[in-house]
C-alpha positions in Angstrom: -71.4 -93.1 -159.8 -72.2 -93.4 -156.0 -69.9 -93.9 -153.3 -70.5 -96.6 -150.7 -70.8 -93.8 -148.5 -73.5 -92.0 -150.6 -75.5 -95.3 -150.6 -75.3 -95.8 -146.8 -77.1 -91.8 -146.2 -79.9 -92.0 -144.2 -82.4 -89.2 -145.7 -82.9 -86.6 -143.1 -86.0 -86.0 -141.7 -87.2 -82.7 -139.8 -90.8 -83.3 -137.9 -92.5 -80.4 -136.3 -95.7 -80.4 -133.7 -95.8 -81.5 -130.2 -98.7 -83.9 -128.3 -99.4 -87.7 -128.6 -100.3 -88.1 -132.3 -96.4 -86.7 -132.9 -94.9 -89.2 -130.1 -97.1 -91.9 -131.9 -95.9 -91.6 -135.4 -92.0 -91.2 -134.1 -92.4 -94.4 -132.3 -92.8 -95.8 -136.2 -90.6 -93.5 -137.9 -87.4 -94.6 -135.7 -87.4 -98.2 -137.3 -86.9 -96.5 -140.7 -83.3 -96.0 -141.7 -83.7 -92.0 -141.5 -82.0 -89.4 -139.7 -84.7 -87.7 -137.6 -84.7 -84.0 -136.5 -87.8 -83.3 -134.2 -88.8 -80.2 -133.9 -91.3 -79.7 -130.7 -93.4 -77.0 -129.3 -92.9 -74.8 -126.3 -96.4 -73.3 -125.7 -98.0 -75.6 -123.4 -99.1 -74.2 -120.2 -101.2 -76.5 -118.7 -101.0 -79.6 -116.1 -97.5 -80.9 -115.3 -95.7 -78.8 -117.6 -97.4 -75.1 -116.8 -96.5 -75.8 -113.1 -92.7 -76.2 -113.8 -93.1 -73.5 -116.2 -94.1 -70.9 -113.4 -92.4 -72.3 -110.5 -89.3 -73.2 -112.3 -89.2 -70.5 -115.1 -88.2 -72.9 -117.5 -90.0 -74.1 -120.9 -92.5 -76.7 -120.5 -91.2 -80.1 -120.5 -94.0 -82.1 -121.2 -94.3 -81.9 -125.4 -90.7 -82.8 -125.1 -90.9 -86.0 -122.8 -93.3 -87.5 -124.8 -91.3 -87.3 -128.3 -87.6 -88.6 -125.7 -89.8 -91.4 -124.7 -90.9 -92.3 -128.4 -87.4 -92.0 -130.0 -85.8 -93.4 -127.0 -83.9 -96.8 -127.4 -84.8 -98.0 -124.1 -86.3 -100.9 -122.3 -89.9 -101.0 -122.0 -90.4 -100.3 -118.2 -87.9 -97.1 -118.4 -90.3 -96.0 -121.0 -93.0 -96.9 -118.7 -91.3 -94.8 -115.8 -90.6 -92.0 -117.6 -94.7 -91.9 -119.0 -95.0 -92.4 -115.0 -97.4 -90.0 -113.3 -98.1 -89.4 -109.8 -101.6 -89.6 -108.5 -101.1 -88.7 -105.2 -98.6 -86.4 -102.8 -98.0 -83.3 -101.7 -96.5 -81.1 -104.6 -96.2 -84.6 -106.3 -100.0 -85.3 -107.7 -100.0 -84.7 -111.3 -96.7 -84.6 -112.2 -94.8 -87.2 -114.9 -91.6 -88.6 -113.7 -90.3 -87.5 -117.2 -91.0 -83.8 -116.8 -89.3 -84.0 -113.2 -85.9 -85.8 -114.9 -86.0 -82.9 -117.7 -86.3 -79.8 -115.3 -84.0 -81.3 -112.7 -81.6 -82.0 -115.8 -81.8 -78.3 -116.5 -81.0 -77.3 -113.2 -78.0 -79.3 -113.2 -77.1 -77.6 -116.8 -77.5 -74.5 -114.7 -80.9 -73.5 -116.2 -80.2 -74.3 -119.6 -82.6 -76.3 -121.0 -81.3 -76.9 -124.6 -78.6 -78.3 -122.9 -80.6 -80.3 -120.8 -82.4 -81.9 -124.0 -79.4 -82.6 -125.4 -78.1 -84.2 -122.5 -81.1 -86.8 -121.7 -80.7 -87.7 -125.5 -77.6 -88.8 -124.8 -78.8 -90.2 -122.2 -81.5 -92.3 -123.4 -79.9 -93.2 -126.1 -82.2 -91.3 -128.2 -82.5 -92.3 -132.1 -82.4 -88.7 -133.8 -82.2 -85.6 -132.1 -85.0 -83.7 -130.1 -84.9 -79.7 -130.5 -87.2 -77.4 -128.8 -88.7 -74.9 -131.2 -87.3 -71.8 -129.0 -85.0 -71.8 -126.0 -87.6 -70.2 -123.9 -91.4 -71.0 -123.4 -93.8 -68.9 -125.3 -97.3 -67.6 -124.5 -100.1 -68.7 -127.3 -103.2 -66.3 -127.5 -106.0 -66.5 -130.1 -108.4 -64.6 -131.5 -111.7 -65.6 -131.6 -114.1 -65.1 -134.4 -116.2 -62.6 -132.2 -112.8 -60.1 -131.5 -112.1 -61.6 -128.3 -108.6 -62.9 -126.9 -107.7 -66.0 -125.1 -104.8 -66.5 -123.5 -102.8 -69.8 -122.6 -102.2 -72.9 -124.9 -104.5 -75.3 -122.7 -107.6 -72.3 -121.7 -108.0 -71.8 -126.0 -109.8 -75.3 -126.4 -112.4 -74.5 -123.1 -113.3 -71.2 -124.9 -115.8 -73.2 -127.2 -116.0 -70.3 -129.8 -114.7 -71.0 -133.3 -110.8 -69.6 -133.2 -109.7 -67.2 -136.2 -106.1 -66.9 -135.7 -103.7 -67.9 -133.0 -100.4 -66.0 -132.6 -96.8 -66.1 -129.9 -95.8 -63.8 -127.5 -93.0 -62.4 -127.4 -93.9 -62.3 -131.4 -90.3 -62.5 -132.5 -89.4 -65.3 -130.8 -85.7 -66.6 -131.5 -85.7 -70.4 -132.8 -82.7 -72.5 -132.0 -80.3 -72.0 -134.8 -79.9 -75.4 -134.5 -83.5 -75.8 -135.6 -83.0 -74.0 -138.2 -79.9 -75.6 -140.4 -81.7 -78.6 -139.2 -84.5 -77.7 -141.9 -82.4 -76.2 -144.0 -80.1 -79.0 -144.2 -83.1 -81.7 -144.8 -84.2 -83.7 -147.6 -88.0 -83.8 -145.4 -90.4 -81.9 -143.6 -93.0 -83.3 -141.7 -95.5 -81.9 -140.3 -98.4 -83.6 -138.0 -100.6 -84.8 -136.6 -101.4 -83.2 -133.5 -103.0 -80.3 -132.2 -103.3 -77.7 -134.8 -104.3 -74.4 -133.0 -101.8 -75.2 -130.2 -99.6 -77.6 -131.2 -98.7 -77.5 -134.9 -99.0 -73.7 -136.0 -96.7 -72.3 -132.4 -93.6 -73.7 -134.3 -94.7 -72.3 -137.5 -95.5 -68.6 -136.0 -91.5 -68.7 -135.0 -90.5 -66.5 -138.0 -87.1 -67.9 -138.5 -88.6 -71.8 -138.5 -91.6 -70.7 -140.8 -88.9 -69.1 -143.5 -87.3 -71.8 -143.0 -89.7 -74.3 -143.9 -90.9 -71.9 -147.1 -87.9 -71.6 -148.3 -86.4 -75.3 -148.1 -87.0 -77.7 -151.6 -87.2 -80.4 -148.8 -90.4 -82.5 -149.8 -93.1 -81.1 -147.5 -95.8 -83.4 -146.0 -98.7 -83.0 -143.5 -100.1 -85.7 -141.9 -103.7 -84.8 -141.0 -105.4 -85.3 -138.0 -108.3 -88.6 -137.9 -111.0 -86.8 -135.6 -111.7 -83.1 -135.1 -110.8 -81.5 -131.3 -113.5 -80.5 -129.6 -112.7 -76.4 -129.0 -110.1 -76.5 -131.7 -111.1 -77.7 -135.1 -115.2 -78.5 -134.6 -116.5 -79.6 -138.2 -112.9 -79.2 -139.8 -112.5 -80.8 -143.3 -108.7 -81.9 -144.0 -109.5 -78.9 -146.2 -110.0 -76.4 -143.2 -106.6 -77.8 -142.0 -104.7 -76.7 -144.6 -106.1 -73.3 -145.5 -105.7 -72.8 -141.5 -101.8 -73.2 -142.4 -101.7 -71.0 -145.4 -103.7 -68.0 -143.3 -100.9 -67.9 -140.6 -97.8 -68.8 -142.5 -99.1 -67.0 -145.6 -97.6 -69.5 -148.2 -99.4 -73.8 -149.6 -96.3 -75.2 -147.9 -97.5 -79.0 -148.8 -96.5 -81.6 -151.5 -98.1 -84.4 -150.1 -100.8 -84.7 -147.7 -101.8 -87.8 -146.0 -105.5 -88.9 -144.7 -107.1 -91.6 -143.0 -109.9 -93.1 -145.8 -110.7 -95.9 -143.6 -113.7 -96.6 -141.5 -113.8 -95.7 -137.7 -116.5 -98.5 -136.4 -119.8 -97.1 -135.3 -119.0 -97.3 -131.4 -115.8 -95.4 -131.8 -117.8 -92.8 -133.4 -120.1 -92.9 -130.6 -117.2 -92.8 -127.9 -116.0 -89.7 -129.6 -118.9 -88.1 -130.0 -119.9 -87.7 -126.6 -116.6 -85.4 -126.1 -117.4 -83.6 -129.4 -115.4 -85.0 -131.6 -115.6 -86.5 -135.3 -114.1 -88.1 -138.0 -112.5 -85.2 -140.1 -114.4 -84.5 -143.2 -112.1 -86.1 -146.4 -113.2 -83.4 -148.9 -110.4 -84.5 -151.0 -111.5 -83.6 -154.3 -111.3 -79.9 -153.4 -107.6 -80.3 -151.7 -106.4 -82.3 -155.0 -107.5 -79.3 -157.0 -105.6 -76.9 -154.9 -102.4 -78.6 -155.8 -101.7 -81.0 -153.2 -100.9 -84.8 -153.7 -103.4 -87.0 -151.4 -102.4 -90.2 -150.1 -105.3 -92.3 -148.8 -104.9 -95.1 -146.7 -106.8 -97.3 -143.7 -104.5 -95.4 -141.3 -106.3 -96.0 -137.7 -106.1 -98.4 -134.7 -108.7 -98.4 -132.0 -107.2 -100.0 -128.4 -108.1 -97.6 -125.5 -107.9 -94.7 -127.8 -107.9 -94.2 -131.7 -104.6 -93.0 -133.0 -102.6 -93.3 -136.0 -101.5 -97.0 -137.2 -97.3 -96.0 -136.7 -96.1 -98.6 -139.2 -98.6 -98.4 -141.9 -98.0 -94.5 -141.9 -94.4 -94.4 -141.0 -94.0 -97.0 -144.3 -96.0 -94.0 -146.3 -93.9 -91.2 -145.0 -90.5 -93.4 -145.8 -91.9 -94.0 -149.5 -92.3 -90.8 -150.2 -89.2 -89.4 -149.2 -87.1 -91.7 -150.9 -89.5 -91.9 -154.0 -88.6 -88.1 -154.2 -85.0 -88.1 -153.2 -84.6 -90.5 -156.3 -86.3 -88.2 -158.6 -83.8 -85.4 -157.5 -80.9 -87.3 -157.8 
């Protein structure tokens, strides 16, 4: 028989990635009853966050910001102010109020920045808890299809060549161990959407993180991205997205994968286009046969941009993983 106290356990949740589509999808998931663990990357090198990287010699805050911000209990305009960005200053121009509070937090913590996560959590009155994939920030390089090697998380899209494998440096990067018994302690894994060269497969080239996941009997699920990045994943099926996954982690790590089958109006299409980017091909026949369970649903919004629809997909993820935490009971 269960205990009161059995009944009242809020399944734990581990999400891994970094960019908006992460931030988009937590801003759902927090009005679930679940315990959330995210997991973000620390490869970005580019804007805000690569100038505070070099000049600060810290990891980059920006990944991290946006996932605070969308699991922060806040009011609306301190959401707004941390989102803020400056458009014009000396040594001010470009840079997010957000990603100053973080690095001046980790001075403070006397250049720890794990410290200074867990502090601004706190802070913010954060529902869950926000981990950095490593305690330092890592380099991302790729190899390209023709043998050549670019380096830095935000130059890899520009290099318009088809990438064949991306990979860390230092290569034996140290995850937090908190990060670890985070996923070996959950009853999900989440993976998605975002960025899959440079946001999604960093955490999973941190050895310890990728065992981790492989090894866990946590119900696995990727949510798959609605349009292809132009640089990235030109012409990927959800198909392409998952054997990308199984080439660098070397294992089918999903149960459940979960696709937009809705239609993306003609215009938006359009709108998209013109940057090189397009709906992602559903060849889910072919992914069913490889083993994994589809889910299928009308899963977009179109405002200013097209992302994920948080509650319809945060009400998926939540059925799932208690559909399957009553079958191992």
């Amino acid at each position: 028989m269960k205990t009161a106290g059995q009944q009242l356990e809020r399944p734990r949740i581990v999400v891994m990635g970094g960019g908006t589509g992460l931030s988009v999808m937590l801003r759902g998931l927090k009005q679930k009853p679940l315990d959330i663990t995210a997991i973000v990357t620390v490869a970005d090198d580019g804007g805000s966050s690569g100038i505070l990287r070099n000049e600060l010699q810290m990891p980059p805050p920006g990944d991290i910001r946006n996932v605070l911000t969308a699991l922060a209990d806040v009011e609306p305009l301190m959401a707004d102010l941390l989102k803020y960005r400056f458009a014009s200053g000396s040594g001010l121009a470009g840079h997010s109020l957000g990603n100053l509070i973080l690095a001046a937090m980790t001075d403070i913590s006397d250049g720890d920045f794990v410290t200074a996560v867990r502090e601004l959590c706190r802070v913010f009155a954060v529902r869950g808890r926000v981990l950095p994939a490593a305690g330092e920030g890592v380099i991302l390089h790729a190899e390209m299809e023709d043998g050549s090697i670019v380096t830095g998380e935000s130059k890899i899209p520009e290099a318009g060549m088809r990438i064949k494998r991306v990979y860390l440096e230092p290569d034996h990067v140290e995850p937090l161990p908190e990060a670890v018994e985070a996923i070996q302690k959950a009853d999900a894994i989440l993976i998605g959407p975002g960025s899959l060269y440079t946001s999604i497969l960093p955490n999973l080239l941190v050895p310890k993180l990728a065992e981790a996941v492989v090894s866990s009997d946590a119900v696995k699920i990727f949510v798959c991205n609605v349009m292809t990045q132009p640089g990235e994943t030109d012409n990927y099926s959800v198909g392409d997205h998952l054997q990308a996954i199984v080439d660098h982690v070397g294992h089918q790590l999903f149960d459940y994968v979960i696709v937009n089958n809705g239609e993306i109006p003609a215009q938006v299409q359009e709108k998209y286009a013109e940057q090189g980017a397009r709906p992602v091909q559903l060849d889910l026949g072919p992914v069913s046969e490889r083993g994994y369970k589809v889910v299928a649903d009308t899963l977009v919004l179109f405002r200013t941009y097209l992302r994920h629809d948080a509650d319809k997909l945060s009400q998926h993820i939540y059925q799932l993983v208690q559909n399957w935490m009553f079958r191992r009971r």
